[in-house]
C-alpha positions in Angstrom: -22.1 -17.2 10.0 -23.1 -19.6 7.8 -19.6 -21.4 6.6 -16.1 -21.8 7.9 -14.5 -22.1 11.0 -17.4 -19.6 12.5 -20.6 -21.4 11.1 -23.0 -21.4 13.4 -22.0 -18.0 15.5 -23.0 -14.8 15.2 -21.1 -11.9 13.8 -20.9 -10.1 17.1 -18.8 -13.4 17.7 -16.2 -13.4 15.3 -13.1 -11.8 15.6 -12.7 -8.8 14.0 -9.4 -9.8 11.4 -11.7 -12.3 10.3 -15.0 -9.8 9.2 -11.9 -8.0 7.4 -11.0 -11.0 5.6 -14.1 -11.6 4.6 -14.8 -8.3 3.0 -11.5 -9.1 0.9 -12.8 -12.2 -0.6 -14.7 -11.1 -4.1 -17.1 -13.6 -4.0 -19.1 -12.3 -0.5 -22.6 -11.6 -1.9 -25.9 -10.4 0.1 -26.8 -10.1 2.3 -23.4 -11.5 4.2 -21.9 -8.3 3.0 -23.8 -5.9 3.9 -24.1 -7.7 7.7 -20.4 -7.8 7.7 -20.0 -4.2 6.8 -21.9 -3.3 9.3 -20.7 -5.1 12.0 -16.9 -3.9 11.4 -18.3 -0.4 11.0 -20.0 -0.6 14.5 -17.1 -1.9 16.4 -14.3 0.5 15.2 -16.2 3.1 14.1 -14.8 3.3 10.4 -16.0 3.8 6.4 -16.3 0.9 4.4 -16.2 1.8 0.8 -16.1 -0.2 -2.4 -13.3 1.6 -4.0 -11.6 0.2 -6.3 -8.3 -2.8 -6.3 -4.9 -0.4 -6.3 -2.1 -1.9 -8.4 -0.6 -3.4 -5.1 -4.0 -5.0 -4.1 -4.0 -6.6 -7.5 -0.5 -7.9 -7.3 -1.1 -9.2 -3.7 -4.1 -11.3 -4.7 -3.0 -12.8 -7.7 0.4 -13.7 -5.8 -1.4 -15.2 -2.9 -3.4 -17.3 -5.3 -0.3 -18.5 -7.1 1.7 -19.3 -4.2 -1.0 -21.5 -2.9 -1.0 -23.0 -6.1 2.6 -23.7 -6.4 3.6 -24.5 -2.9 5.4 -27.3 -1.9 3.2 -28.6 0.3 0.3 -28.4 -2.4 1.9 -30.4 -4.8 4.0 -27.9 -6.2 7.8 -27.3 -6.5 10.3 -25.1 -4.1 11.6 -23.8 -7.2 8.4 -22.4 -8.5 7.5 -20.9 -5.2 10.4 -19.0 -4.5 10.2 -17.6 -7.9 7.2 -16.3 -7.5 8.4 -14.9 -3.9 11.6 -13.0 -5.4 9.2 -11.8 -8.2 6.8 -10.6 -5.5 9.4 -8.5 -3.4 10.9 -7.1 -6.6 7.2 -5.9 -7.4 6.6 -4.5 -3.8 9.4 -2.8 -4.0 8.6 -0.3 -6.4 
């Protein structure tokens, strides 16, 4: 891996939640991805397609990248944070 907590290992090293993190993160390029995909593909046997962000994907990401904007302990308000957390569970919801 050549960044984060894992440089230096190899995939076969890394847990698995954290290969499927990384395939989240829209700025993996090659050949990373294609070594990642494989590698979760070999250990649990499963299809890694590049279909497309549903609604709920969308929403999650952009609310993860707010909140850890506006948090507290990033310099932002309570106020602003649990905003965006009541708007979050009233979008979920649906």
């Amino acid at each position: 891996m050549p960044f984060g907590k894992y440089k230096g290992l190899y995939l076969w090293e890394i847990d698995t939640g954290y290969l499927l993190w990384l395939l989240e993160q829209p700025r993996l390029r090659e050949p990373l991805l294609s070594a990642v995909c494989q590698e979760v593909r070999a250990r649990n046997d499963i299809e890694i397609t590049n279909a497309p962000e549903t609604n709920k994907d969308k929403v999650k990401r952009i609310y993860r990248e707010l909140v850890f904007k506006w948090h507290p302990d990033r310099g932002g308000n309570t106020q602003a944070t649990q905003a965006l957390n009541d708007f979050y569970e009233l979008l979920m919801k649906n």
